[in-house]
Wavefront OBJ file of the C-alpha trace (Angstrom):
o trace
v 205.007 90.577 32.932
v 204.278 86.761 32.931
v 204.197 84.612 35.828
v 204.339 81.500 34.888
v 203.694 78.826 37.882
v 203.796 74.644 37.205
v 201.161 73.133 40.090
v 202.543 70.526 42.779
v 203.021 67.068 43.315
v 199.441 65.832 42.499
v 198.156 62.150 43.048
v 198.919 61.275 39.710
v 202.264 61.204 40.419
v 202.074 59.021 43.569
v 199.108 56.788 42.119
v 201.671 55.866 39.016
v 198.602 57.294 37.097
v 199.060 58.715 33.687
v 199.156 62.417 33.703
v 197.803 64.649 30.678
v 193.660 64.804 31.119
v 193.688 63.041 34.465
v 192.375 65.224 37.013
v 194.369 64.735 39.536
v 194.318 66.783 42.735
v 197.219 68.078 44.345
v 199.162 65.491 47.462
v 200.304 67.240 51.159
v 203.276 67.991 49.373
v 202.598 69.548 46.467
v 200.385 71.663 48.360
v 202.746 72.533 50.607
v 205.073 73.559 48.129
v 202.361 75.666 46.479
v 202.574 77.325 49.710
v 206.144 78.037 49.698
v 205.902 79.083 46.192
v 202.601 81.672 47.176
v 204.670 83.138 49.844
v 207.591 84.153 48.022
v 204.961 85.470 45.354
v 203.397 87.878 47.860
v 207.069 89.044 49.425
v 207.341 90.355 46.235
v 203.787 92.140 45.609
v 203.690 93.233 49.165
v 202.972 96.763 49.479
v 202.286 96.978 45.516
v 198.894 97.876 43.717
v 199.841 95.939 40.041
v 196.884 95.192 37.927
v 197.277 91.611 37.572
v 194.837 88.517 35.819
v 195.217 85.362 37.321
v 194.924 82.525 34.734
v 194.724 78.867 35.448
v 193.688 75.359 33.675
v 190.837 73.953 34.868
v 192.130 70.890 36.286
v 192.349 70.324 39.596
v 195.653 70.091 40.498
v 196.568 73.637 38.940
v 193.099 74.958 39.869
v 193.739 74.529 43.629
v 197.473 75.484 43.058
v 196.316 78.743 42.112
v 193.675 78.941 44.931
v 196.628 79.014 47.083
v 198.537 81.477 45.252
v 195.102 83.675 44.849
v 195.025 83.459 48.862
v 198.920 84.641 49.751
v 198.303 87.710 47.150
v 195.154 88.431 48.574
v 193.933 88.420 45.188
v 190.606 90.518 44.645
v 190.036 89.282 41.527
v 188.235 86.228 39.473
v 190.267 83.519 38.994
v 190.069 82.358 35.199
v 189.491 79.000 34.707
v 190.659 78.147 31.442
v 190.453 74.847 29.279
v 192.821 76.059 26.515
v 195.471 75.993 29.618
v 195.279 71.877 30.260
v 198.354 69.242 29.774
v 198.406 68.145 26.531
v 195.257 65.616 25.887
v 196.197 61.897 26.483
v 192.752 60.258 24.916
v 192.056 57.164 26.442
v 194.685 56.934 28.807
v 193.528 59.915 30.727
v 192.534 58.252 34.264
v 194.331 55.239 33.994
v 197.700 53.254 35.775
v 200.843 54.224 33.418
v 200.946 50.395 33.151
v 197.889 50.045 31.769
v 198.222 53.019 29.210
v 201.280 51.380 27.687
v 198.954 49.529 25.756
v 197.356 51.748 24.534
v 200.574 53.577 23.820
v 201.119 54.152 20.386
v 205.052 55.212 19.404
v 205.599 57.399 16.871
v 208.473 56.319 13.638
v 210.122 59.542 14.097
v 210.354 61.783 17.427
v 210.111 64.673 15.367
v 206.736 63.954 14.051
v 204.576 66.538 15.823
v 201.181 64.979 14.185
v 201.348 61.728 15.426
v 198.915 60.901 18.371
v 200.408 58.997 21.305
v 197.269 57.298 22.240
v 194.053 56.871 20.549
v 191.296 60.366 20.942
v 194.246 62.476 21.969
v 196.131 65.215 20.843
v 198.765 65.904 18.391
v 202.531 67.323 19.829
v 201.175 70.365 17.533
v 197.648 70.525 18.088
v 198.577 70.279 21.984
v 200.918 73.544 21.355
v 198.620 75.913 19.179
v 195.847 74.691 21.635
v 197.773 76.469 24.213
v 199.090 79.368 22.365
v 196.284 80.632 20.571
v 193.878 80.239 23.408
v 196.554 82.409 25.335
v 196.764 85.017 22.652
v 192.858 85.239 22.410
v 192.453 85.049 25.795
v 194.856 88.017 26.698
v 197.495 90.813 25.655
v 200.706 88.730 26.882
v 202.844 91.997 25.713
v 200.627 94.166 27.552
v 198.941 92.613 30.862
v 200.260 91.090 33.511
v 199.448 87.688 33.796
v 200.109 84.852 36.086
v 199.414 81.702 34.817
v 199.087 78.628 36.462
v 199.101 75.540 34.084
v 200.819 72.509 33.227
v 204.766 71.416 32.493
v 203.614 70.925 29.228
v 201.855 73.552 28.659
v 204.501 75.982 30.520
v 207.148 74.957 28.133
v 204.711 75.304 24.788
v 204.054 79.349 26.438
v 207.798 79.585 26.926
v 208.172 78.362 22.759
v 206.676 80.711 22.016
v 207.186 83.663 23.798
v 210.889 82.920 22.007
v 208.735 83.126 18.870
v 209.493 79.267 17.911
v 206.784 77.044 16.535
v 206.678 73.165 17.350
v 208.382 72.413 14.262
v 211.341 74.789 14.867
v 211.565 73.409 18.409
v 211.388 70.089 17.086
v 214.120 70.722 14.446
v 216.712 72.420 16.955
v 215.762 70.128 19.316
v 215.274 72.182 22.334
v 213.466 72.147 25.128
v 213.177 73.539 28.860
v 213.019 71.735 32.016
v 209.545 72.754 33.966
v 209.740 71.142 37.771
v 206.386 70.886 39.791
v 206.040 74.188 41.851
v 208.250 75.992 39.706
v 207.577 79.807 39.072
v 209.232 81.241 35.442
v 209.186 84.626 34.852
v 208.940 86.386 31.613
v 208.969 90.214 30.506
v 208.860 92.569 27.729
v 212.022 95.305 28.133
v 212.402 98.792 27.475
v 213.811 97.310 23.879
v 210.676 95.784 23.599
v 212.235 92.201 23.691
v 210.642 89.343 24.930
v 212.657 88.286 28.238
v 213.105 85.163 30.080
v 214.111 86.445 33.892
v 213.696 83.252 35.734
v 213.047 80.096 34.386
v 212.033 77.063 36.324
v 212.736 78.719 39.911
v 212.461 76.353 42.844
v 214.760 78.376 45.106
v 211.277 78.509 47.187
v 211.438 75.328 48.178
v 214.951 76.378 49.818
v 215.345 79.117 52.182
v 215.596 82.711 50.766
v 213.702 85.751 50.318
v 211.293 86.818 47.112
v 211.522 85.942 43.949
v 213.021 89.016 42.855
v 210.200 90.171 40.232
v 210.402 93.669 40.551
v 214.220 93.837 40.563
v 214.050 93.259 36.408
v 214.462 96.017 33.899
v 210.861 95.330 32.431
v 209.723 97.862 30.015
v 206.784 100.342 31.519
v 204.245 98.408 33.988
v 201.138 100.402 34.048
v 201.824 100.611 37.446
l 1 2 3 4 5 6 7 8 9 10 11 12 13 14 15 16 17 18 19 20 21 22 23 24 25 26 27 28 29 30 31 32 33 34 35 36 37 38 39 40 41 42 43 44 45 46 47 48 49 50 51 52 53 54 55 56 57 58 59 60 61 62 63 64 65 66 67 68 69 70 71 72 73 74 75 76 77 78 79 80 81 82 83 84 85 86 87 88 89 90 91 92 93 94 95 96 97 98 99 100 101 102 103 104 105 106 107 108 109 110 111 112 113 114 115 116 117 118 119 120 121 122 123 124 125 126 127 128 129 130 131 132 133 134 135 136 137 138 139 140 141 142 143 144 145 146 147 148 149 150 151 152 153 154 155 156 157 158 159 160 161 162 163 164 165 166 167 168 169 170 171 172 173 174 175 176 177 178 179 180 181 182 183 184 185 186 187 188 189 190 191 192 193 194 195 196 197 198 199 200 201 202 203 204 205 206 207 208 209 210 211 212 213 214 215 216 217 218 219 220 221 222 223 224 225
């Protein structure tokens, strides 16, 4: 089981700042909705004794995100802090106004050129992607462990690739991608088929009024539980 959670509004967002590197922290509101997001998440392990890692990037905004999380589950554990986890890396227009970074802004001839960099000392579409992907396949037994993972839209949607077992340039070439809203929780599973499941994908029925996320209600393949 995957848990896969996208932090909250962070200042970023209300600053107009670019996003990527920035290290933003999270607003009242998007910590708020962490909150909403953490309670559901412990409705659901309430009463449950599931081995479970708790992996986050090391940015602020998704570090305190899942401080929050950590907190509802009553986590015992080590949160992991992890670098490979980050948005993908904007160069020098990490910590600047989104006005000012358009000029450093450097467009691409094709969209589906995944080795152009956007802005000068960042990252590649693919570099940003393996970045992401092999770190989390190093890092952990994703068919194996339970993991919930606390990262970036980017970086969601680049876990979600390839759990589906697409690299960036078949995603590029089918032209697909997900939509990954702030606070959202995603929920992935191996079956008793031993396919790789999407159960939820980009959930904000938290910040609405019902019960649990429904996590244990899948037909996931054995637990270890």
């Amino acid at each position: 089981m995957i848990i896969l959670v996208r932090h909250g509004e962070a200042t970023h967002h209300t600053l107009k700042l670019t996003g990527g590197w920035t290290d933003s922290e999270l607003t009242p509101k998007g910590e708020a909705q962490l909150e909403a997001a953490a309670a559901r998440l412990a409705e659901d392990f309430e009463g449950r004794k599931v081995p479970l890692r708790i992996l986050a990037s090391d940015l602020k905004r998704a570090a305190k995100s899942a401080q929050i999380i950590a907190k509802a589950l009553q986590f015992t554990g080590t949160i992991e802090y992890c670098e490979f986890l980050r948005e993908k890396n904007n160069g020098e227009a990490a910590g600047i106004l989104e006005e000012e970074a358009k000029k450093l802004y450097l467009p691409s001839q094709s969209e589906s050129d995944i080795h152009h960099r956007n802005y000068p000392g960042g990252e590649t579409r693919n570099e940003f992607y393996l970045r992401n992907v092999e770190g989390l396949k190093a890092c952990a037994d994703w068919d194996k462990e339970n993991l919930l993972i606390v990262a970036h839209k980017g970086t969601v949607q680049n876990i979600l690739f390839a759990w589906l077992g697409m690299t960036m340039e078949e995603v590029v070439a089918k032209n697909f991608s997900v939509d990954i809203s702030p606070a959202s929780v995603t929920i992935l599973g191996v079956n008793k088929w031993h396919e790789h499941c999407i159960y939820r994908l980009n959930d904000v029925s938290h910040l609405k009024n019902s019960r649990g996320f429904g996590i244990f209600d899948f037909k996931y393949g054995r637990m270890n539980e």
